[in-house]
N, C-alpha and C positions, 0 to 999 in steps of 0.2 A: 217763760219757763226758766228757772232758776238754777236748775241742775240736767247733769251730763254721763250719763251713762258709759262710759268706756267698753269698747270691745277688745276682747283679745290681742287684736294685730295690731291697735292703738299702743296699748302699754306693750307691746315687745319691741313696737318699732321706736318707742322713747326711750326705751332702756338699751338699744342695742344700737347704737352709730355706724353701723355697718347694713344698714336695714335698710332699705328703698327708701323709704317712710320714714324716716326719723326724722330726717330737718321737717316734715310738716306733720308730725304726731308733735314735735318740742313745740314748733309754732304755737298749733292750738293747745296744746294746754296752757301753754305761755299765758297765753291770749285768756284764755277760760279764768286758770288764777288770779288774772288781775280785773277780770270781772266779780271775780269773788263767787264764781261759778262753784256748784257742786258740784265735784266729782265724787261718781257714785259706780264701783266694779263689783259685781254680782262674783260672791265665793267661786262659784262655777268657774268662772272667768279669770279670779284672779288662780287657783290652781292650773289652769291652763297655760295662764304665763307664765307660771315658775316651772313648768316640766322642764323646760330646757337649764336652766341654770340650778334644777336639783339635783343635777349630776356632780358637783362642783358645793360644797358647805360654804368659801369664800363668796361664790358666784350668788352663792342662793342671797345670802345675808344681805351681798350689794342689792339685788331687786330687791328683796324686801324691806328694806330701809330707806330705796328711791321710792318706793311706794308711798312710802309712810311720807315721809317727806315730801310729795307732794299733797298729800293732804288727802291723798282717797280714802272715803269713804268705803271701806267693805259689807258688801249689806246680803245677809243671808237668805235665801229662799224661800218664800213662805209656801203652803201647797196649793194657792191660787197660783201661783206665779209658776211652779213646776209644771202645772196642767195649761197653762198656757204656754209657754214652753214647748213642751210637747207637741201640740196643736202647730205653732210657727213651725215643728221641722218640714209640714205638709207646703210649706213656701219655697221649699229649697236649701232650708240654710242649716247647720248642724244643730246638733242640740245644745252645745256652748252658745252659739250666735240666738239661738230660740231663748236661752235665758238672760240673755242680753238686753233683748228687745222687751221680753215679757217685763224685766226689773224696769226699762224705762216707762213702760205703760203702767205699771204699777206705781210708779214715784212721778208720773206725768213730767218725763224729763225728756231731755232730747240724746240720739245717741252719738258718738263718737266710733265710729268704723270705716276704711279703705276697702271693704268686703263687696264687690259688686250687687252678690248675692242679699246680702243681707241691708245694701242700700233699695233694692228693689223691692225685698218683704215691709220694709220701712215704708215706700209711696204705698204699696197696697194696703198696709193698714194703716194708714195716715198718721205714722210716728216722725216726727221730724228727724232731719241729720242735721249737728250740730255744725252751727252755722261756718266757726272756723275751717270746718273742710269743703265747703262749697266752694271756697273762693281758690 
């Protein structure tokens, strides 16, 4: 698999240096970019990272520019993907994390998340976690 799905807590803990997560969200994406990995963040997901920093027109601009500069991919919802979605929040995990997963099973990518919850809906439906955060 060629590409890497981003979860929420990924991109807010590479954008924010002051996040638990940040030295190893930078890590792996480090890591992913110079595999030449796709990075792939479902709309859903990427609006969810910018709530915090759209309080702020400077702050917004900085994420969405580090975004862009890292080279994600923003890939919109299709309505297979929304009803699947939906379905994953029966796993535990919210409905941002359900469209996370659903875009990686749709684009057969693997995901990128520190979400317990949503490393767990992963074994159950036999989605990979990208490899850089295993280690």
């Amino acid at each position: 698999m060629s590409g890497c799905v981003l979860d929420t807590d990924v991109v807010i803990a590479a954008l924010d240096d002051e996040d638990a997560h940040h030295r190893a969200a930078r890590r792996a994406l480090s890591a992913m970019i110079e595999r030449e990995t796709t990075l792939l963040l479902s709309t859903v997901n990427y609006a969810e990272a910018l709530v915090r920093p759209a309080g702020d027109e400077r702050l917004l601009r900085l994420a969405t520019d580090a975004i862009a500069v890292l080279g994600v991919r923003i890939v919109a919802p299709t309505p297979p993907v929304a009803r699947d979605a939906a379905r994953h929040r029966g796993l535990g995990v919210s409905l941002a994390d359900g469209f996370a997963i659903a875009t990686a099973q749709a684009h057969g990518a693997t995901v990128a998340s520190f979400d317990r919850r949503v490393r767990r809906a992963l074994r159950t439906l036999g989605v990979t976690l990208a490899l850089e955060l295993t280690r």
